[in-house]
N, C-alpha and C positions, 0 to 999 in steps of 0.2 A: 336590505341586510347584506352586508360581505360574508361572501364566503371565499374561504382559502384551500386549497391543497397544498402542501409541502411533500413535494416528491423528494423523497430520500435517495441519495444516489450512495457515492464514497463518504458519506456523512452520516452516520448510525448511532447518535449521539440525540440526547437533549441539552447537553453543558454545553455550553460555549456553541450553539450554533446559530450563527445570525439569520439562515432561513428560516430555518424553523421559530427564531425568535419573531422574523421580519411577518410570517402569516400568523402568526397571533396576538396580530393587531387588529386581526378580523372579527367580525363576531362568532363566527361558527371556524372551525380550523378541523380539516383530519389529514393523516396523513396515508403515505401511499409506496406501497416497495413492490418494485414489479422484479420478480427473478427474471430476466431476460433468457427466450431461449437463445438469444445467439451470442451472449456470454456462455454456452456450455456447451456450441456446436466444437467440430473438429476442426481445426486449422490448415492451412496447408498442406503443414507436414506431418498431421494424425493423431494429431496432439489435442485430445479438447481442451478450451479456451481457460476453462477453470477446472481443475481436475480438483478429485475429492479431498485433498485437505485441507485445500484454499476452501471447498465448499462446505466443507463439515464445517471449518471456522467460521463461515458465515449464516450458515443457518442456526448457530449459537447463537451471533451477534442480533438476528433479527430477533431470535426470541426476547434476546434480553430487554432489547430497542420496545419490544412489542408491552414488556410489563412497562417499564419508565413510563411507554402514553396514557396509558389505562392508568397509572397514577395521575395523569392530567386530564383525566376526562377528553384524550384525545383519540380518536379511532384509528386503529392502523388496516389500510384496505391489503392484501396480499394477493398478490396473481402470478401464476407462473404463464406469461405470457408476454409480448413484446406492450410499452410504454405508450403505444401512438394508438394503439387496440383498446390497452385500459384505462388511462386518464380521459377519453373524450367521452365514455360512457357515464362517468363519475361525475363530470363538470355538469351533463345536462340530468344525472340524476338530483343531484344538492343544489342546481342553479348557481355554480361556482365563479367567481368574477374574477378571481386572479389564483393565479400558481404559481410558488416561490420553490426554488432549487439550487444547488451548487452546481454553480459555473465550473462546467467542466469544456476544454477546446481540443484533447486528441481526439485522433481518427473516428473513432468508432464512437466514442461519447458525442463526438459531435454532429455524426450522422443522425443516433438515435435522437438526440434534441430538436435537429432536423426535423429528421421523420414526426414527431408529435406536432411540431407547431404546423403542420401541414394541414393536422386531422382537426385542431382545434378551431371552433368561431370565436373571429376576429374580434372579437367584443371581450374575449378573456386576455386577460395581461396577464404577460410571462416577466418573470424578474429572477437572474441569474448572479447569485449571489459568490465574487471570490471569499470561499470560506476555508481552503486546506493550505494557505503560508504561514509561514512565521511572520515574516513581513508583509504587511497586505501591498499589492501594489499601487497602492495609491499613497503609499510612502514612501517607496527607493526611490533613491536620488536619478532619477532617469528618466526622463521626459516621456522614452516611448519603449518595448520591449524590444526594439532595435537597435538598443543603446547597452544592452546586457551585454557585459564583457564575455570574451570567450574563455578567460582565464576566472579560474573559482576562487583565487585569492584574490584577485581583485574586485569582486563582486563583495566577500566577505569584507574585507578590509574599508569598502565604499560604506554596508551593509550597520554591520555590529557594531560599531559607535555609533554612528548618528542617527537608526533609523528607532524606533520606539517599537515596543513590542505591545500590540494593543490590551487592553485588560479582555480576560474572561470574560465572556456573557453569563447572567445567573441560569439557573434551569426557567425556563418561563411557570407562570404562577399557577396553579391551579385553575382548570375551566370549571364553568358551569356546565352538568351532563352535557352530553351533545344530544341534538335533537335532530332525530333522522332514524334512519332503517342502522340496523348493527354493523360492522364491518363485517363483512366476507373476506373467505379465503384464507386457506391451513397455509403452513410455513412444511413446501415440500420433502421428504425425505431422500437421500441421495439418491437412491432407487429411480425415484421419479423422476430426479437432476437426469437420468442415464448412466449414474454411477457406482465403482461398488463402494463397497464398504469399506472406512479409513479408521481400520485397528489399531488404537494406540500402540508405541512401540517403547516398552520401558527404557530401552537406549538413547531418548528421546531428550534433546536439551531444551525444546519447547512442549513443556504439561500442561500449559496453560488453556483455558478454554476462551471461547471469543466472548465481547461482549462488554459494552463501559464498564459496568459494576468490576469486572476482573480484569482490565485494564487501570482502574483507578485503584484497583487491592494490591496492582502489581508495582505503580507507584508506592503505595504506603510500604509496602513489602522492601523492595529495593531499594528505596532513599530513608526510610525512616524508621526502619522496626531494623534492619540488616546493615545499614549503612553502605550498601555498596559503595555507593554514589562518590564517597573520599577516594573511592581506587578507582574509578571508571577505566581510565586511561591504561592504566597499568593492569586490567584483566582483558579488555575489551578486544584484544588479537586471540583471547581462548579457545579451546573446542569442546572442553568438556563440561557438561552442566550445566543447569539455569542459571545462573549468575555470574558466569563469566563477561556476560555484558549485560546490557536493561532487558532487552527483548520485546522491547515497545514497536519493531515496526509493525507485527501485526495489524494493533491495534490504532495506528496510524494509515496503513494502508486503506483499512476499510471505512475510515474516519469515527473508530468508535472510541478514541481519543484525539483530541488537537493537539498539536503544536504548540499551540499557546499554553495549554494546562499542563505540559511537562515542561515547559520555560519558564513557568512565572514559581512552578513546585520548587524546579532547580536554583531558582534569586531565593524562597524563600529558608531551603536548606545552606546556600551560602550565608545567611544572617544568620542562622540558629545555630550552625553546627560547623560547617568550615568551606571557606571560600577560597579551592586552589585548582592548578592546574586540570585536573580531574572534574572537578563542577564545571570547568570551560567547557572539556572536553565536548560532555554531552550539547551543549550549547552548539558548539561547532560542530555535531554529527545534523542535528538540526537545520543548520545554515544550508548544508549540503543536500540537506533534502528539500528545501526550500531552492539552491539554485538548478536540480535539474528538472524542477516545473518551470522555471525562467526559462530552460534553455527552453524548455519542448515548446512555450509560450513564443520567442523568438523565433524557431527554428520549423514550426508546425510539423509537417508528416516525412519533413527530412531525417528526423531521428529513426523511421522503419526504413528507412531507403539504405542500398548497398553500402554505397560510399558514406551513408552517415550526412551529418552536416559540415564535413570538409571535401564532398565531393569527391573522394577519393577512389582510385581505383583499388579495387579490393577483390580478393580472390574469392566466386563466389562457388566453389565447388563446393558436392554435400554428397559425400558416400555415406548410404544409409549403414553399410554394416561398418562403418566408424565410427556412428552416432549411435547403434545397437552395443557397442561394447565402450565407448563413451558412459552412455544410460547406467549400463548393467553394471561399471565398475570393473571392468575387463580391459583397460589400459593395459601398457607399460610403466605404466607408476604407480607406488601404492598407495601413494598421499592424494593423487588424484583421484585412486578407486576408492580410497576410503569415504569422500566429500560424497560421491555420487550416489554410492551405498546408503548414505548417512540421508540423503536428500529423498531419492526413491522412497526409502520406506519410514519418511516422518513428514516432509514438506519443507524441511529446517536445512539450511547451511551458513557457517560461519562467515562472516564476511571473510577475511581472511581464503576460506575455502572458496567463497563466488569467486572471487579472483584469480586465485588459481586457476581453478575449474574454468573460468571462458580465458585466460590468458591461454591453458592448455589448449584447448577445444582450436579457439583461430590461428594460434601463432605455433605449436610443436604439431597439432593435426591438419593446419592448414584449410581448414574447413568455414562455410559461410555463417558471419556470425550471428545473424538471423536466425538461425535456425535454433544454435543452443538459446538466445534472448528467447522464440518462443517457446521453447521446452522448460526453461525457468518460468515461464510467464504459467505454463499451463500447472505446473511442479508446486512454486513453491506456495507457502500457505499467505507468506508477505507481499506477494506481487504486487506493486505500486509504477505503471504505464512507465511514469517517469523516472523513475528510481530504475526500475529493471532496465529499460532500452536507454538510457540513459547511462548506466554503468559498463552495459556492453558494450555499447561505439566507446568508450574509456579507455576501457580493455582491450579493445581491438584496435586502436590505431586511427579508426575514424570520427572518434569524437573530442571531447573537450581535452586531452592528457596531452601539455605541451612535452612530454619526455617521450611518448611512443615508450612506457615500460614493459618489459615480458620477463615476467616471472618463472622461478627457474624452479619448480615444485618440488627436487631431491633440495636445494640448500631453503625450503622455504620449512619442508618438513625439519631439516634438522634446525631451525631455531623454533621453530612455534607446536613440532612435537618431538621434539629430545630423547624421549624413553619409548616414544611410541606407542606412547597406552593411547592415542584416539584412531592410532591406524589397527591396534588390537582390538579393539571393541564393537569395529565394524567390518574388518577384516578374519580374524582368528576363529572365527565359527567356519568359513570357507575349508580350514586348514584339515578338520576332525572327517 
């Protein structure tokens, strides 16, 4: 008899996930979420790895992850403990023959995948599934990930016409009980993470909570019940409110929505309702997140390095009480104070505001841009390896941005907040 484990990684989904589809070919199938402690140790620079509102959103996500299996007669095993400790225990308790996961290749995903096949007997096969592109890559036009342009237009423009965007996987079908001892193990509380508590903040343009079921409410919501979707383009520089853009990275981040089920949503709202500018849009926010897992794919552990992946010489000073009044919103600008304000006490920042904010940080503070990447990495509630470290070498001059841009944050507030109601709303309580 086959037996499978599906270790859940940034994949917390049953739609569309070809691991999880791929082990329930088995006859028996459970699955397996290990809270890693050293995704919640301190970083270098004091920062833990995943601070609480990145972790509140995922101990939603697990739960919700955790009812989806139990409608499948799938068990979900939980440990708050490292990956290479828990899965070899499980393999020879169920007599397990293969484990299926998402192929994941930065630094530290890739240690820990490491670290387990070290512990496991050679007679279990491991299969690592690419399951977080839009384009999977075994369709870009590009022989090897050495061939990935360093420009993102051209990547896109190779990309969006001729690659196919694979269909959805359905949810897999209902099992027959599983047969074995029950799953163990509670879905820890922040407390236990080493963390405190992450009070909502009514000021907050993300209210959303984790988890597919409200990630796929936030789809119907946004494109279908609201219509954003006709304006994407023309809100998506906002600051105020949930709706000023989709606010799907979350739920991408942590893989509790794909790629693919807000791409094929967005083909099927340009057939019903209206195919413009704005429907591309999202399309091409997508592409973008799709090319900086190419880059990280290409580039492997140069995207945490100084210089970035242009090897550049880069200023690496880091005065901690520049980074203390950085944090706290205690600049010389208030467009800048306002973003960090906004971030500190929700986990949310506008894109528009990221940009600022690290263009500020390395190019008018001068400071290594390492440092704000991992303080956004430990911050924000979206954190995505490639997306975050990715965006900062952008913004800093050492990664993909052929212009070397630096954003001037007094002419960036006067177009994107005019009246200053987003610098009053997280600002003006300071004043009283």
């Amino acid at each position: 008899m086959r037996t499978a484990i599906h270790w859940f990684r940034n994949d917390l989904r049953v739609e569309d996930n070809a691991s999880l589809s791929a082990a329930c070919q088995a006859d028996r199938v459970l699955g397996v979420y290990c809270f890693d402690p050293r995704n919640f140790e301190k970083d270098a620079y004091g920062f833990p790895r995943t601070g609480k509102f990145r972790a509140r959103f995922l101990l939603e996500t697990v739960a919700d992850l955790k009812k989806a299996l139990n409608a499948l007669n799938i068990p979900l095993f939980i440990s708050f403990d490292l990956p290479e400790n828990t899965l070899p225990k499980l393999v020879n308790r169920f007599d397990v023959t293969e484990i299926h996961t998402q192929k994941e290749w930065t630094r530290d995903e890739r240690l820990a995948g490491q670290s387990l096949l070290k512990t496991l007997p050679q007679d279990v096969r491991v299969f690592g599934h690419y399951d977080q592109f839009l384009f999977h890559p075994r369709d870009i036009p590009f022989s090897d990930f050495s061939e990935i342009p360093e420009v993102f237009t051209r990547f896109r423009k190779a990309c969006e016409t001729t690659v196919p965007v694979r269909a959805c996987l359905p949810v897999p079908a209902k099992r027959k009980e599983f047969q074995g001892e029950k799953p163990e193990g509670e879905i820890p509380t922040l407390e236990e993470l080493g963390l405190e508590s992450a009070v909502p903040d009514p000021r907050s343009a993300f209210p959303f909570q984790g988890g597919a079921r409200s990630g796929l409410e936030r789809i119907r919501s946004y494109f279908w019940e609201h219509n954003h979707l006709s304006y994407y383009k023309k809100t998506r520089n906002g600051l105020l409110g949930p709706d000023y853009s989709s606010k799907f990275s979350p739920w991408l981040a942590n893989g509790s929505l794909s790629a693919r089920t807000i791409y094929h949503q967005v083909r099927l709202y340009e057939k019903e309702i209206i195919e413009n500018q704005d429907t591309y849009w999202m399309i091409f926010e997508l592409i973008w997140r799709d090319y900086f897992k190419y880059v990280s794919l290409k580039h492997g552990d140069l995207i945490f390095h100084p210089g970035g992946i242009r090897h550049s010489a880069w200023n690496k000073d880091f005065s901690p009480a520049l980074l203390d009044r950085w944090i706290s919103g205690q600049t010389k600008n208030d467009f800048i104070n306002a973003n960090m304000k906004e971030i500190a006490q929700t986990g949310w920042m506008s894109n528009r505001g990221r940009q600022n904010a690290a263009s500020y940080w390395t190019h008018h503070l001068k400071q290594d841009w390492r440092v704000g990447a991992a303080y956004f990495e430990s911050t924000l509630l979206d954190y995505d390896v490639h997306s975050n470290w990715g965006n900062w070498m952008y913004n800093s001059g050492v990664g993909n941005d052929p212009r070397d841009r630096v954003f001037n944050p007094d002419l960036q507030a006067k177009r994107y907040d005019p009246q200053g109601r987003y610098r009053r709303l997280w600002l003006e309580p300071l004043l009283f």
